[in-house]
ZAMARGU-4260 file (C-alpha; in steps of 0.2 Angstrom, whole numbers, plus 5000, padded with zeros to 4 digits):
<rodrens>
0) 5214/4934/4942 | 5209/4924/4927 | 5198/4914/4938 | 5190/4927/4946 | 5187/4937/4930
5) 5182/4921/4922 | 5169/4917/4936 | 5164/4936/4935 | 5158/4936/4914 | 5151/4917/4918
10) 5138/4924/4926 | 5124/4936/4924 | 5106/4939/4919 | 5100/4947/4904 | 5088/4955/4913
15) 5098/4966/4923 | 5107/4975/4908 | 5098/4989/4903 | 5114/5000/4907 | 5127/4988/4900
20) 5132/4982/4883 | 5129/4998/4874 | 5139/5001/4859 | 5145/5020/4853 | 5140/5024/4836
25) 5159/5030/4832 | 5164/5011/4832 | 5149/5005/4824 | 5145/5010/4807 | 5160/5021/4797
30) 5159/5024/4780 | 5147/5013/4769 | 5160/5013/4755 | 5173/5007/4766 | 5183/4989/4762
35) 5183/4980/4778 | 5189/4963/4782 | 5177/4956/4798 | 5185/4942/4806 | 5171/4928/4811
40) 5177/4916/4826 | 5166/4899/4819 | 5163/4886/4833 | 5157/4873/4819 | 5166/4855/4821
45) 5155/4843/4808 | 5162/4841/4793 | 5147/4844/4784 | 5142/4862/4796 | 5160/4868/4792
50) 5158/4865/4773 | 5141/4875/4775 | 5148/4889/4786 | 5162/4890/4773 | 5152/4891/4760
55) 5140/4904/4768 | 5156/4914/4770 | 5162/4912/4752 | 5145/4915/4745 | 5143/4933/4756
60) 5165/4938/4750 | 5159/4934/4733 | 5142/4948/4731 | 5150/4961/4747 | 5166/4964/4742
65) 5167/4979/4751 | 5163/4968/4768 | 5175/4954/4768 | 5175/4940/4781 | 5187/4929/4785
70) 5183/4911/4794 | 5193/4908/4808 | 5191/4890/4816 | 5186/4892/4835 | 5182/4877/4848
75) 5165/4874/4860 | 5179/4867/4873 | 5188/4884/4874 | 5177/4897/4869 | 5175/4905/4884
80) 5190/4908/4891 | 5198/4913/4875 | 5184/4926/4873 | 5191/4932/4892 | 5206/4934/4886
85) 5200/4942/4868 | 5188/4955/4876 | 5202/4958/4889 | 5213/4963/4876 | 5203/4970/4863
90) 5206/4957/4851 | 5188/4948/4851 | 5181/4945/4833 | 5169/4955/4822 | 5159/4939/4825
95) 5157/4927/4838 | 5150/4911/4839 | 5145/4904/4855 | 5127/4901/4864 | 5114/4912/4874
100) 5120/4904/4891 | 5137/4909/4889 | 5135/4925/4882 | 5125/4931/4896 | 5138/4936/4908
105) 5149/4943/4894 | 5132/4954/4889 | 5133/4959/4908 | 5147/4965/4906 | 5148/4976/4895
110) 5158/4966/4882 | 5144/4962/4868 | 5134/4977/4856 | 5117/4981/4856 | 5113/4972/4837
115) 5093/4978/4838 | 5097/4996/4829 | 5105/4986/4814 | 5097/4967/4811 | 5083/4970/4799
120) 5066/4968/4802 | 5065/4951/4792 | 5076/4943/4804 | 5065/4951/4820 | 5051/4945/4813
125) 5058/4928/4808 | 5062/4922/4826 | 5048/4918/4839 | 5049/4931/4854 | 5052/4916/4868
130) 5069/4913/4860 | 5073/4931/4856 | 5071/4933/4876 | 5086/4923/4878 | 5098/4936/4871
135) 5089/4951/4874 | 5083/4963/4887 | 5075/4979/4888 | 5075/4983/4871 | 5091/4978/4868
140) 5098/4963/4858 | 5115/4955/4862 | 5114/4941/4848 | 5105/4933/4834 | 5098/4915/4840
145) 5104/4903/4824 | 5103/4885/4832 | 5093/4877/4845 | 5095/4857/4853 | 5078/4847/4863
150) 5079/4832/4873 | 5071/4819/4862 | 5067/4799/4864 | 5076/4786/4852 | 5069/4769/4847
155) 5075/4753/4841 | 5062/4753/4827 | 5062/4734/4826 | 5059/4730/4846 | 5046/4742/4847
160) 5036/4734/4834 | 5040/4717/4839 | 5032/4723/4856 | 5017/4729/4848 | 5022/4750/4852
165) 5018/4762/4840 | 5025/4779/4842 | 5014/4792/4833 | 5006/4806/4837 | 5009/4825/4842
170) 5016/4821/4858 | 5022/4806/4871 | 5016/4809/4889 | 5029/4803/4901 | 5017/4789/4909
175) 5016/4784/4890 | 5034/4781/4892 | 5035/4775/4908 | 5026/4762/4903 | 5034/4757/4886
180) 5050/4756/4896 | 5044/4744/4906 | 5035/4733/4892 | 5053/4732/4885 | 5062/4726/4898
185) 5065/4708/4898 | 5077/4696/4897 | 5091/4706/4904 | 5086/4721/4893 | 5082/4737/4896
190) 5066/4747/4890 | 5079/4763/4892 | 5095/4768/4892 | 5099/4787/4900 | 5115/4794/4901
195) 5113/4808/4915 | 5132/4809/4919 | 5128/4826/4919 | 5110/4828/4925 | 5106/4844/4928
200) 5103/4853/4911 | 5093/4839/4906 | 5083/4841/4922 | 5078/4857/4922 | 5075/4857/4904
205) 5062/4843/4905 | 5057/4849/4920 | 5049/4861/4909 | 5037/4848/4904 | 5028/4850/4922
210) 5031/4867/4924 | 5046/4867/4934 | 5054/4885/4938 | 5069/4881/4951 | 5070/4899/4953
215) 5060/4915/4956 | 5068/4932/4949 | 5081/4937/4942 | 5098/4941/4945 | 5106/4938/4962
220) 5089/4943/4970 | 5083/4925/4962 | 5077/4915/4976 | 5077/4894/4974 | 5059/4887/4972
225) 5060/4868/4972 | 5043/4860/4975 | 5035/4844/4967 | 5033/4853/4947 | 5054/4855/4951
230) 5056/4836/4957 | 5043/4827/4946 | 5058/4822/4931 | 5070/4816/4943 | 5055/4805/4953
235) 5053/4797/4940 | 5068/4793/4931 | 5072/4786/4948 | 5055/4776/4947 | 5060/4770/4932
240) 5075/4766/4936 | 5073/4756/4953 | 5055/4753/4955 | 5051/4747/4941 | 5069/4742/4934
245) 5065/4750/4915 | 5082/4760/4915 | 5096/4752/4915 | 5105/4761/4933 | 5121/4760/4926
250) 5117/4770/4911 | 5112/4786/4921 | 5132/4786/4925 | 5138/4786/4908 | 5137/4802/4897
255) 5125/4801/4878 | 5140/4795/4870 | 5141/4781/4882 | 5125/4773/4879 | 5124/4772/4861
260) 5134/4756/4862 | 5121/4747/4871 | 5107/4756/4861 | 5117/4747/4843 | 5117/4730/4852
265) 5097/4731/4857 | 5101/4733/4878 | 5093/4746/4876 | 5075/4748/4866 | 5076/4766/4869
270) 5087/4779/4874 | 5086/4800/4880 | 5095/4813/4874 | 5100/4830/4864 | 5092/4829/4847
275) 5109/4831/4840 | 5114/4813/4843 | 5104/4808/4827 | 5123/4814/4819 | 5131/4799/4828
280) 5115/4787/4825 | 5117/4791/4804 | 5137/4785/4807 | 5139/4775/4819 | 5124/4763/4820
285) 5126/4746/4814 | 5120/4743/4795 | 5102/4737/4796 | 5099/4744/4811 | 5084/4755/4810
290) 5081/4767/4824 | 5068/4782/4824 | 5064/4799/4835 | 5047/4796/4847 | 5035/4810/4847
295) 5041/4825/4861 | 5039/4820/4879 | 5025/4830/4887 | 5021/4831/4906 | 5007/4846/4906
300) 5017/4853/4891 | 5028/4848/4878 | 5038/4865/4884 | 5058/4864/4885 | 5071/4878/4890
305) 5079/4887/4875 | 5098/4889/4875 | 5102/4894/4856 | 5118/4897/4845 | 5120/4914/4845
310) 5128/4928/4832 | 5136/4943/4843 | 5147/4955/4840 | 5161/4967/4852 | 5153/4982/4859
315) 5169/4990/4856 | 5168/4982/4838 | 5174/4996/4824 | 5162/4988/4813 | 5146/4982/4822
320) 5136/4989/4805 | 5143/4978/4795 | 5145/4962/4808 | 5125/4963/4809 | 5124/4962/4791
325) 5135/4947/4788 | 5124/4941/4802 | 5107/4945/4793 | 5112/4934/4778 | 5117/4919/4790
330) 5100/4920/4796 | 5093/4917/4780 | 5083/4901/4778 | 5093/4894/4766 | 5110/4896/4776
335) 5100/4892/4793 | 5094/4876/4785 | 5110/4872/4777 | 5121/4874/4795 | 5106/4866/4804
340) 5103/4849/4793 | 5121/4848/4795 | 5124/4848/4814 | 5108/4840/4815 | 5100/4855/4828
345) 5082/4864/4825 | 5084/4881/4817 | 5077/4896/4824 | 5065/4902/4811 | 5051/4893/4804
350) 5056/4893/4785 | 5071/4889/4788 | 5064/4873/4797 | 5052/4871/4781 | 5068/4870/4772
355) 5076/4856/4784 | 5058/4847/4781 | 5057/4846/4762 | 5076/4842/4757 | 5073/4828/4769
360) 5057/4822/4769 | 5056/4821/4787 | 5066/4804/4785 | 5080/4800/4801 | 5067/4807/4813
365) 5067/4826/4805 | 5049/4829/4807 | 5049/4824/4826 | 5068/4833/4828 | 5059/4848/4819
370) 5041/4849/4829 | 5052/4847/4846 | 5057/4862/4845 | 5042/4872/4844 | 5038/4876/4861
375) 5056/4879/4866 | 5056/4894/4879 | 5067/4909/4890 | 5069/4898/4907 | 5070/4904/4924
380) 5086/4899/4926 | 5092/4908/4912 | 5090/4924/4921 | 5099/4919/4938 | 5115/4927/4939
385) 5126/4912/4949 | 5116/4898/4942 | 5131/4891/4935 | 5141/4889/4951 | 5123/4883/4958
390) 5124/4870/4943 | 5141/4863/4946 | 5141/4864/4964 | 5127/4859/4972 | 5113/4853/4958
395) 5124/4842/4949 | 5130/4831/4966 | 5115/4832/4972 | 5105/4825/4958 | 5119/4812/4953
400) 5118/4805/4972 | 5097/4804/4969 | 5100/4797/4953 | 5111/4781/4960 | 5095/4780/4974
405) 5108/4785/4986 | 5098/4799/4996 | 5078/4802/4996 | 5068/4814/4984 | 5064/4826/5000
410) 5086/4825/5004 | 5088/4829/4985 | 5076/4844/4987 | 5082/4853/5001 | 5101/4849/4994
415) 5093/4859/4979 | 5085/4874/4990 | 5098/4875/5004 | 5114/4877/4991 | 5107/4891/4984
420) 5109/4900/4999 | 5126/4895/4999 | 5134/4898/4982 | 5123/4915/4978 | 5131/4927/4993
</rodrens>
């Protein structure tokens, strides 16, 4: 039964709630003068975004003390099947942490409150439309979007200047890159390292570069629209990779973690992957090794799916009011900042990115983390309802067997089309 109710909140669009989620004003606000104590499920793990969660928490206790809130230590590895079992039982927190993707199926259904009556208008206007898409639908809002992660390119600063490449600029074309990789690759070295592991989040974000939709509609009406714009990021990553030998083949087995070995020892003179990693560069890289973040990659666009952090609160909630408010001084630019330099992600408002930019001067590749993320964007996929059993079942195979050259581009696409049809019956 757990796997079944499991399966049934993982999935889900957004745009096929505007009869679900809504939240009864008996449970939501109660008396202003009332001392209540909100219980706020954190998913934070760096040292450094815990101390700034923390003190976010301590700072609000200390001018609200009629709206306590109590920190309670959660974990991106069991987050959703704990809030199964907590919106089962009534027991989910004032305030969840968790991310857009996630929170869709619990929004259909029925689990998360409609926060649009009670965020103020400051944190509406903070937030770019494109990301409040992914956690809202017909005039309703199931979350605040805190936090958001792009797909960047890392350099060994030191090889690309000894071979001449500059990286600057608003943007890098993939061609651009294609190229670079393969001016790097000598000697038993590759231009690139990619762990794709797991592919196919990567793929479909990138393949936002080109346009790529993968799907039309919404819902399970969506239908599967796999064409060139959907297959140009794997095409060439397989280019790369055993055409013109610039990625190291090997690499696109291992996950990010995985490559960052053979990034420190200069294997690799350039690596992909979340703009997160720039956490584990900063400790983990050898001293005197300099690395940098490359302009965004851009096919026709820079454009890339936007999956964000998100604040949400139980539509059966007894204290929504109050949730929404402790989640309108997180949003802040100086508590967005603060939680964003220190998970090293891309905060969802502009001054709060401002913020990130002057305490750092744009130094350890800020300025490019930063700009990456302005064009982040509601996907396609974001609104199908079994795209995550798509995504495990039948994308990620498929794309892992193209990505070993194991099967053909025109195999990998129908493989793409055909289990569609399968998993969304």
């Amino acid at each position: 039964m757990k796997k079944v109710m499991t399966a049934l909140l993982a999935a889900g669009a957004l745009v096929a709630l505007a009869a679900c989620g809504g939240n009864s004003s008996d449970n939501s606000s109660g008396d202003s003068n009332e001392k209540v104590t909100l219980k706020f499920q954190s998913l934070a793990f760096q040292k450094t975004t815990v101390a700034a969660t923390k003190k976010i928490v301590a700072d609000w206790n200390a001018a609200n003390p009629n709206i306590q809130v109590e920190y309670v230590q959660g974990s991106w590895d069991s987050v959703h099947d704990q809030l199964v079992t907590q919106f089962q039982g009534g027991t989910a927190p004032d305030i969840i942490h968790d991310e857009s993707a996630d929170i869709t199926g619990f929004a259909n259904q029925g689990f998360l409150a409609d926060l649009s009556p009670y965020l103020s208008q400051e944190t509406k206007d903070a937030v770019p439309q494109a990301v409040w898409d992914t956690v809202s639908s017909d005039g309703k809002t199931f979350a605040a979007p805190t936090l958001l992660q792009s797909y960047v390119v890392f350099g060994n600063a030191a090889l690309l200047k000894q071979a001449g490449i500059t990286a600057t600029g608003d943007s890098l074309s993939w061609d651009d890159l294609a190229a670079d990789a393969k001016r790097l690759t000598a000697g038993g070295k590759y231009g690139l390292g990619w762990g794709l592991k797991s592919p196919t989040a990567t793929v479909l974000n990138l393949g936002m570069n080109f346009d790529a939709q993968f799907f039309e509609g919404s819902g399970r009406d969506a239908k599967a629209k796999i064409g060139d714009p959907e297959l140009e990021v794997p095409k060439r990553i397989n280019a790369m990779a055993y055409t013109d030998k610039s990625i190291d083949p090997t690499s696109l087995t291992q996950s990010g973690s995985d490559v960052l070995p053979g990034f420190f020892a200069s294997k690799y003179a350039m690596v992909v992957a979340g703009n997160y990693t720039a956490q584990q560069m900063v400790e983990q890289a050898p001293k005197g090794f300099q690395w940098q973040v490359l302009p965004p990659l851009k096919g026709t666009s820079t454009k890339q799916a936007a999956n964000p952090q998100t604040l949400s609160a139980p539509a059966e909630g007894k204290h929504i009011e109050q949730s929404a408010k402790f989640i309108d001084y997180f949003m802040k630019a100086e508590n967005l900042a603060a939680v964003g330099q220190g998970d090293w992600l891309i905060p969802t408002t502009q001054a709060a990115r401002d913020a990130i930019l002057k305490t750092t001067g744009g130094k350890d590749g800020w300025q490019q983390t930063l700009a990456s993320g302005a064009e982040l964007t509601k996907a396609p996929f974001q609104s199908v309802e079994n795209y995550p059993k798509w995504k495990d079942q039948i994308a990620t195979p498929a794309l892992q067997e193209y990505l070993a050259n194991k099967t053909d581009l025109a195999t990998l696409g129908k493989k793409l089309s055909d289990g569609w049809g399968q998993v969304n019956q």
